[in-house]
One Martini backbone bead per residue (centre of mass of N, CA, C, O) as a GRO file, in nm:
protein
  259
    1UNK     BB    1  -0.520   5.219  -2.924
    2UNK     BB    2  -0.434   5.181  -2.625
    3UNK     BB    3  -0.558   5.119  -2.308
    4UNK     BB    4  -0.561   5.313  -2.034
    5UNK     BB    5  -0.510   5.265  -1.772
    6UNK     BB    6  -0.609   5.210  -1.414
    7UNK     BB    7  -0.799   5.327  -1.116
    8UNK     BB    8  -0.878   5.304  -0.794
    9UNK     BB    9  -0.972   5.515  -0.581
   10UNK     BB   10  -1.073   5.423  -0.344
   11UNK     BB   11  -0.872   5.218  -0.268
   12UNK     BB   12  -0.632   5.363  -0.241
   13UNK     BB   13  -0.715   5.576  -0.060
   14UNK     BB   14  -0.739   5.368   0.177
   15UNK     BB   15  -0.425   5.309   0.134
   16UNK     BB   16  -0.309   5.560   0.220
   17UNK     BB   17  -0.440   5.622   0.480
   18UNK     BB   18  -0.337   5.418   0.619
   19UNK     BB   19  -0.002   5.488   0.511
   20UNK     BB   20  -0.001   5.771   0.675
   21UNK     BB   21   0.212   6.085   0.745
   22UNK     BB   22   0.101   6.319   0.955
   23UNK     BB   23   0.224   6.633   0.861
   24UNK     BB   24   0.434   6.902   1.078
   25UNK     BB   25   0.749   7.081   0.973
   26UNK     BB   26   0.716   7.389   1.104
   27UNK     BB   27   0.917   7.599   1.282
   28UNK     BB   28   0.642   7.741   1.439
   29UNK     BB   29   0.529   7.455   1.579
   30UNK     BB   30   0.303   7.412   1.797
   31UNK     BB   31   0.037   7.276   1.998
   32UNK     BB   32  -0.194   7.406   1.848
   33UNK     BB   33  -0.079   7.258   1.551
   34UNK     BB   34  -0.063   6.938   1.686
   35UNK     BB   35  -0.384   6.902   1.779
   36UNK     BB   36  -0.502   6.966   1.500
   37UNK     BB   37  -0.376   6.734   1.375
   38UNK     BB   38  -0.453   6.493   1.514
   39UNK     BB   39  -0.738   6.547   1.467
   40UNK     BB   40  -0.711   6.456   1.162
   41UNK     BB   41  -0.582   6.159   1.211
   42UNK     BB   42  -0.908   6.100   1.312
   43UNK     BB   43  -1.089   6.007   1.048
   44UNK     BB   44  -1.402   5.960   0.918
   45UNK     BB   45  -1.221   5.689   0.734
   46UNK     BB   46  -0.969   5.684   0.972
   47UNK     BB   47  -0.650   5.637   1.035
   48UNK     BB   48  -0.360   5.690   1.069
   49UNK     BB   49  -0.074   5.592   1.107
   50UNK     BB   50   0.090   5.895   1.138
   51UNK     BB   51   0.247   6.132   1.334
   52UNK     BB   52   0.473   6.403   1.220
   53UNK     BB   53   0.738   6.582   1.394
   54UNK     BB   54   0.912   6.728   1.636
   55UNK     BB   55   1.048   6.636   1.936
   56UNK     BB   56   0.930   6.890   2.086
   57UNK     BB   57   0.635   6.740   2.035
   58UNK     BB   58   0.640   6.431   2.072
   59UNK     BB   59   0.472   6.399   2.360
   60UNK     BB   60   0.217   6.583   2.253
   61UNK     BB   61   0.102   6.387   2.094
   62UNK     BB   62   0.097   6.136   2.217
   63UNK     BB   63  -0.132   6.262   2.421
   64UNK     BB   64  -0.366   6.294   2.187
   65UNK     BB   65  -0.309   5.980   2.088
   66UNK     BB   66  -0.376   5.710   2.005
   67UNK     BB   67  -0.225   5.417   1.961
   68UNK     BB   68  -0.272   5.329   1.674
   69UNK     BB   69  -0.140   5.580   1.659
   70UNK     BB   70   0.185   5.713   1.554
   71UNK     BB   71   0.492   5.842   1.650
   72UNK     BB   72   0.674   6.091   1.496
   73UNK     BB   73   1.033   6.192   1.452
   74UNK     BB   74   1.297   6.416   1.375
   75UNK     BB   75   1.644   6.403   1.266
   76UNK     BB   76   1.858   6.542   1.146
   77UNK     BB   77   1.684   6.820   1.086
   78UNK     BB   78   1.716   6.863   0.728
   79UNK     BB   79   2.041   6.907   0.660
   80UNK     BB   80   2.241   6.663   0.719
   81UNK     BB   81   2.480   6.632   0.949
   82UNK     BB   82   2.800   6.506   1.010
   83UNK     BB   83   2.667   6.453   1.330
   84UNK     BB   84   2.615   6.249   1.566
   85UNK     BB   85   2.547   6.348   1.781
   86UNK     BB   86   2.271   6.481   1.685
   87UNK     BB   87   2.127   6.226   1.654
   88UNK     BB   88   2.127   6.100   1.880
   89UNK     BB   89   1.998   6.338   2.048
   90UNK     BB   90   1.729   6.354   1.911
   91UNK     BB   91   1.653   6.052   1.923
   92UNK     BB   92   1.656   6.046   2.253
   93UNK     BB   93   1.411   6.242   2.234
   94UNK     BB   94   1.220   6.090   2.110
   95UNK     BB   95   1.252   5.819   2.274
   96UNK     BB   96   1.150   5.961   2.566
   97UNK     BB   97   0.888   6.071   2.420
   98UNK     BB   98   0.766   5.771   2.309
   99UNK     BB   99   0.798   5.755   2.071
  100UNK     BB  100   0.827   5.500   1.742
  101UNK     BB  101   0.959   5.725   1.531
  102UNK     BB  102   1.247   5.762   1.322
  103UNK     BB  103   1.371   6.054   1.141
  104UNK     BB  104   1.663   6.037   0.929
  105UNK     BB  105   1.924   6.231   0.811
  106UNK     BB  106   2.144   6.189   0.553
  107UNK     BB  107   2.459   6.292   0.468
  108UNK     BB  108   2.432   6.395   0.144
  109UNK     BB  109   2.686   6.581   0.128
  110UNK     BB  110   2.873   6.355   0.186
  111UNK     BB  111   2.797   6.165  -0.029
  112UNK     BB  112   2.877   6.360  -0.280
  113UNK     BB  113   3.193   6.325  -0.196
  114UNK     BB  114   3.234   5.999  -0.050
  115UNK     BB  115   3.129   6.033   0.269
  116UNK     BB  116   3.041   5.708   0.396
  117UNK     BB  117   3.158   5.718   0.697
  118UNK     BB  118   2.945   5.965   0.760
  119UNK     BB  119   2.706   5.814   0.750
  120UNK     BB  120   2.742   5.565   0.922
  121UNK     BB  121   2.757   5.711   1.152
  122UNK     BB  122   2.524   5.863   1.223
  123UNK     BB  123   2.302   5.611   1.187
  124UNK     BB  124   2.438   5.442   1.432
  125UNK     BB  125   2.337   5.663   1.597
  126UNK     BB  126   2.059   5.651   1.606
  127UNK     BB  127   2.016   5.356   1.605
  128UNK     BB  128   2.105   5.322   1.912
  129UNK     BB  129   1.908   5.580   1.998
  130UNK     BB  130   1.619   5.384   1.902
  131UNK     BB  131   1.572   5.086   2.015
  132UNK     BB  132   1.290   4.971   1.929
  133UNK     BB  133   1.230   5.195   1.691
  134UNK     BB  134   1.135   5.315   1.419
  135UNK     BB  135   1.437   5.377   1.106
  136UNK     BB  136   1.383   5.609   0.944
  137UNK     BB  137   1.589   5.710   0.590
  138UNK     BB  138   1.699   5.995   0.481
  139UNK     BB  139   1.836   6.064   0.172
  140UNK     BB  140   1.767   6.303  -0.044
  141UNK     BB  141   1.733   6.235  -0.352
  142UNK     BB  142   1.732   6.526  -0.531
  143UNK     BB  143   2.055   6.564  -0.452
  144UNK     BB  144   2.179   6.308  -0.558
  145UNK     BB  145   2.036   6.197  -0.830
  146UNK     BB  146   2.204   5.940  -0.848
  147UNK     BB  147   2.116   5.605  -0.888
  148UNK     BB  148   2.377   5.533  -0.765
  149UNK     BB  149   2.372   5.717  -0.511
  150UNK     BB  150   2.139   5.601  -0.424
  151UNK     BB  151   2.207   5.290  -0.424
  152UNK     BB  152   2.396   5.326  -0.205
  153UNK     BB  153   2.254   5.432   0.058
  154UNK     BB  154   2.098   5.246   0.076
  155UNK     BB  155   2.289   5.043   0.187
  156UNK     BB  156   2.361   5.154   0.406
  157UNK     BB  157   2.134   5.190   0.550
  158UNK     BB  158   2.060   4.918   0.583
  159UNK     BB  159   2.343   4.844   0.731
  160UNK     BB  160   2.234   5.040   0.986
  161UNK     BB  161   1.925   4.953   1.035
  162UNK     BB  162   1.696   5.020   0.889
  163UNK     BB  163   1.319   5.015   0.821
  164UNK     BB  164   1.355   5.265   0.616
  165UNK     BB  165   1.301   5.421   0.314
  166UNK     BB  166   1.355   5.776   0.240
  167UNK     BB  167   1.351   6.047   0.022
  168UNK     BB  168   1.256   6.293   0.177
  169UNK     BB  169   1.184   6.629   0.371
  170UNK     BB  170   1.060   6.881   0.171
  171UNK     BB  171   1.307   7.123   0.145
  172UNK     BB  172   1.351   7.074  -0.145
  173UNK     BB  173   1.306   7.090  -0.445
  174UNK     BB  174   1.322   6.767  -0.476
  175UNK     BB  175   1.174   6.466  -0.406
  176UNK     BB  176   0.972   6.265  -0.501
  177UNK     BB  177   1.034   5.999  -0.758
  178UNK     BB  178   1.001   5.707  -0.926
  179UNK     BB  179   1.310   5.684  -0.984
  180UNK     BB  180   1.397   5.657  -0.700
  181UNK     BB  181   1.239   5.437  -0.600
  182UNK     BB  182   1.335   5.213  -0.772
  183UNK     BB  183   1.591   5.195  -0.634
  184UNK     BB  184   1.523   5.161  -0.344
  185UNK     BB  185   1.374   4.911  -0.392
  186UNK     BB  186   1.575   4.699  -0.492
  187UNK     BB  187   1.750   4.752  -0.221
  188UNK     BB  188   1.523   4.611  -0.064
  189UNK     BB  189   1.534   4.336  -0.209
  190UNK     BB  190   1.824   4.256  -0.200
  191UNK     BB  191   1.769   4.230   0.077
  192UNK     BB  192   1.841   3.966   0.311
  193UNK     BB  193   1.871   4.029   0.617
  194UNK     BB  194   1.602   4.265   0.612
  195UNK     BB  195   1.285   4.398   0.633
  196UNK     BB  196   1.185   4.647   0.440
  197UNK     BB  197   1.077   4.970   0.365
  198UNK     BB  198   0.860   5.262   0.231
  199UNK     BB  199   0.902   5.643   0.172
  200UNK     BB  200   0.710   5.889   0.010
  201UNK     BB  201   0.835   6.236   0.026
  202UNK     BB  202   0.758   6.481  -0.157
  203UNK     BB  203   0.488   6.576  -0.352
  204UNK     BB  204   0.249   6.372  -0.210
  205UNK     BB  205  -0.111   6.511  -0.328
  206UNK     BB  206  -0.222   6.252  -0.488
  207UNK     BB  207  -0.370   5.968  -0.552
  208UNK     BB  208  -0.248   5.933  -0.785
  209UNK     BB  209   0.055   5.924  -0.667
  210UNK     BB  210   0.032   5.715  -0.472
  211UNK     BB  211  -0.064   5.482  -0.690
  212UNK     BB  212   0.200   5.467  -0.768
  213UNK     BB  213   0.367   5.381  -0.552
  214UNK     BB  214   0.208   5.128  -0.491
  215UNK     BB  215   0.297   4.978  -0.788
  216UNK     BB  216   0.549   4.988  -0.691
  217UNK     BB  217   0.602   4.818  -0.453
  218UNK     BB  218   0.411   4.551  -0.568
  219UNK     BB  219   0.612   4.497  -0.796
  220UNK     BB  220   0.869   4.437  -0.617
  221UNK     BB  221   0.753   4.305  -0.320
  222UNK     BB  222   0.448   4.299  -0.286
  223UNK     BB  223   0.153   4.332  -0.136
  224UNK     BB  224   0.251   4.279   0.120
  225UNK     BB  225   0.381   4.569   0.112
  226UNK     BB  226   0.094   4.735   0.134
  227UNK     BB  227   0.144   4.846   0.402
  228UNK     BB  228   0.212   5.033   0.713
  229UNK     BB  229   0.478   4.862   0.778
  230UNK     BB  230   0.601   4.904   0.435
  231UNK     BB  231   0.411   5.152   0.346
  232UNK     BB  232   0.431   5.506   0.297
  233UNK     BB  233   0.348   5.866   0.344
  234UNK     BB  234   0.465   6.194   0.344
  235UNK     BB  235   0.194   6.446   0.444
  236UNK     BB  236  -0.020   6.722   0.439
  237UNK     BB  237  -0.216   6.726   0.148
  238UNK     BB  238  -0.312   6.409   0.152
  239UNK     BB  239  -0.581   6.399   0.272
  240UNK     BB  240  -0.794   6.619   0.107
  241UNK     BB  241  -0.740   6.386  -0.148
  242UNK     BB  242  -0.912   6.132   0.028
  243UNK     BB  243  -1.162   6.280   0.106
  244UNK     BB  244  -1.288   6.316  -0.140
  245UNK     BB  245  -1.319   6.050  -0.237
  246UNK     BB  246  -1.438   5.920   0.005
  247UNK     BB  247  -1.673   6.103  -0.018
  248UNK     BB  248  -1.736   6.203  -0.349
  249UNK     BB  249  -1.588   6.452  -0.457
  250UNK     BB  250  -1.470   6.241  -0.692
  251UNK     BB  251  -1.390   6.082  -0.897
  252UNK     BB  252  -1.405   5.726  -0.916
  253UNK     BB  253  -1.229   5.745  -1.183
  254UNK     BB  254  -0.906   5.676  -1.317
  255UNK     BB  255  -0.602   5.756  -1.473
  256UNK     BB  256  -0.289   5.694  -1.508
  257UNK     BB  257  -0.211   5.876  -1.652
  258UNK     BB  258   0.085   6.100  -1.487
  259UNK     BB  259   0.155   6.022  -1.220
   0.00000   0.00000   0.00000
């Protein structure tokens, strides 16, 4: 019988620490909530890349954290309501509050009727409103199911300038899974016009699920893009599965089986 693959969790934990989005988007998030997130995104084994809120407590991150740690926030989230305005407006308070990054919901429900159009309207309506900021777009691909219209969307997000393609908001029944990123990252790879990355975001809660998401990366776009850069993770408990291993309360080696 072939011996199972492996990975190093050592490794894997230190790249995925370095691309983590810690996340706190409950309804009632206040500002010590947010100071607390802050608080733990400079962790004893280094920062995460970014920390993600609402645009309403977004000024307060910002002032919380290190440059190094970046601020992001949420847009037409997390509805995806065909609604440029609201989208605009959303950006517009994101990118006013100082935020480097704005996560927008596309309107998946326009999508599964095929109104595209109204897609796009959204979309374009965000990117004119954070100029100059990284603009992640949540396809919610556990909605839209099909992987033609997963990768229908992902074209879409890329044509109006999209800078991530994300897979989900965390707040639908099916998140982030690896047969949706393969879609997203194709469309990723096939994109000529300018260099989009990858964020992961909706049930990736251990080393072993990151390890997934980075060979995925890795094996469509290259090495070169397993950085912060080009490749997120969204979530708010892998942290401390980041941190057993790291701290060494995890096992050394893992089997790749079953990510």
């Amino acid at each position: 019988m072939k011996d199972e693959p492996t990975f190093d969790p050592r490794a894997v934990a230190t790249q995925a620490l370095a691309s983590l989005d810690l996340t706190s988007l409950n309804e009632g998030d206040t500002e010590a909530d947010v100071a607390a997130l802050c608080a733990r995104a400079e962790s004893r084994f280094g920062p995460v890349a970014a920390v993600c809120v609402w645009p309403r407590l977004a000024a307060f991150a910002r002032r919380q954290l290190p440059a190094a740690i970046r601020v992001a926030a949420v847009a037409n989230f997390p509805q995806g309501d065909p609604n440029p305005e609201r989208a605009q407006r959303d950006a517009g308070l994101i990118a006013d509050a100082g935020a480097q990054e704005v996560d927008v919901v596309l309107p998946w429900r326009a999508m599964r009727e095929g109104d595209s159009s109204a897609c796009r309207r959204v979309l374009a309506a965000a990117r004119r409103a954070s100029e100059g900021l990284t603009l992640k777009v949540i396809l919610e691909t556990g909605e839209l199911k099909s992987p033609d219209l997963i990768a229908e969307a992902s074209r879409i997000a890329l044509g109006e300038g999209a800078d991530f393609l994300k897979t989900s908001t965390g707040k639908t029944a099916t998140g982030a899974t690896p047969e949706a990123a393969q879609v997203m990252l194709a469309a990723i790879a096939a994109d000529r016009a300018h260099i989009a990355g990858f964020k992961a975001s909706g049930g990736v809660r251990t080393v072993a699920d990151a390890a997934r998401y980075l060979a995925l990366v890795r094996e469509t776009l290259g090495d070169g893009a397993c950085t912060p850069q080009r490749f997120r993770i969204g979530a708010s408990g892998l942290l401390d599965a980041i941190e057993a291993v790291l701290g060494g309360t995890a096992p050394a080696t893992s089997s790749a089986t079953g990510y």
